[in-house]
N, C-alpha and C positions, 0 to 999 in steps of 0.2 A: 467524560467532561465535555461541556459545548464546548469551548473553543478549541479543542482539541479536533476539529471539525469545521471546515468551510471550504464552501462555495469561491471560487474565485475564476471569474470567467470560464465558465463551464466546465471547472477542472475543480473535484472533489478533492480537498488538501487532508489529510487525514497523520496527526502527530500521533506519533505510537507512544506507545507505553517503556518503561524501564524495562519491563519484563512482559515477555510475549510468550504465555502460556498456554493451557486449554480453556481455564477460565477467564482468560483476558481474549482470547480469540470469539470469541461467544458472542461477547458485548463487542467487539469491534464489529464484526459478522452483521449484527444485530443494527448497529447503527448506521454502518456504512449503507448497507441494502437499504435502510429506510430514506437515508439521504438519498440516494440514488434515485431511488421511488418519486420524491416528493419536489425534487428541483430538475432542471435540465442540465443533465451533466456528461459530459461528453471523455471523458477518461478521469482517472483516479491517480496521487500520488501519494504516497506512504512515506511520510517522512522520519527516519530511524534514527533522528536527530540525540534523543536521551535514551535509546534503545539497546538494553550492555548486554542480555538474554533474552533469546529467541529460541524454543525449542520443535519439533516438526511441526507442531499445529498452527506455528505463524506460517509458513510455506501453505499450509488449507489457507489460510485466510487470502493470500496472493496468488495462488491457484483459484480461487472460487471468485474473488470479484472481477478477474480476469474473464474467467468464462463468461462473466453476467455481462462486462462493459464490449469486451469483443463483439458479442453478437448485435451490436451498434455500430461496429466499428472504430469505437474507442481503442487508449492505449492503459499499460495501468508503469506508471516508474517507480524508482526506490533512490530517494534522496537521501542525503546524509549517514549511510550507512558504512559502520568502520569495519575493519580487518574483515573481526571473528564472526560477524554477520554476512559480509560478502560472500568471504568460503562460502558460510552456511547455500545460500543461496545460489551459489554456481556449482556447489557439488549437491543439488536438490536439483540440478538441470531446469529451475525458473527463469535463470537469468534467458533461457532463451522465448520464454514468453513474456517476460519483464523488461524494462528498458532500465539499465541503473547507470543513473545520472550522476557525473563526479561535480564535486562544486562551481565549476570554471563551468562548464555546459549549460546550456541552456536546451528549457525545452521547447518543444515547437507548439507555437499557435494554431 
């Protein structure tokens, strides 16, 4: 969905999905790279705001546009993410190349 998607001062905001599968990583895959492509965007947040399942292929999806915005020097975060995603994500050893941001933080300009 576009507005599941925007630009906001050079920081790709991207709302996930309910459910973060193989075929929902595809199309995120899919859109996010195209965004990136087409605007000046300087790091990526992944917002896990409505997000209740995530199975390993969302961990691809944050692994991969890590590797794309890095080699820019970008950063990529994980905003609003509860419990059973966090685990997911610190016992997948991402959170060491992710920043995950708790609500009270702010991110840097």
């Amino acid at each position: 969905m576009e507005e599941d998607y925007k630009i906001i001062d050079h920081y790709l905001m991207i709302r996930l999905p309910e459910e973060i599968d193989h075929h929902s990583c595809s199309v995120i895959c899919r859109r996010a790279d195209h965004m990136m492509l087409d605007n000046s965007v300087s790091h990526i947040v992944f917002d896990f705001s409505d997000t209740k399942f995530m199975d390993s292929s969302g961990i691809g999806v944050l692994a991969g546009r890590y590797r794309k915005i890095s080699c820019f020097g970008g950063k990529v975060y994980v905003i609003h993410a509860n419990r059973r995603i966090r685990k997911i994500l610190e016992m997948s050893g991402i959170g060491d190349i992710v920043e995950m941001i708790d609500q009270e933080e702010k991110i840097e300009k």
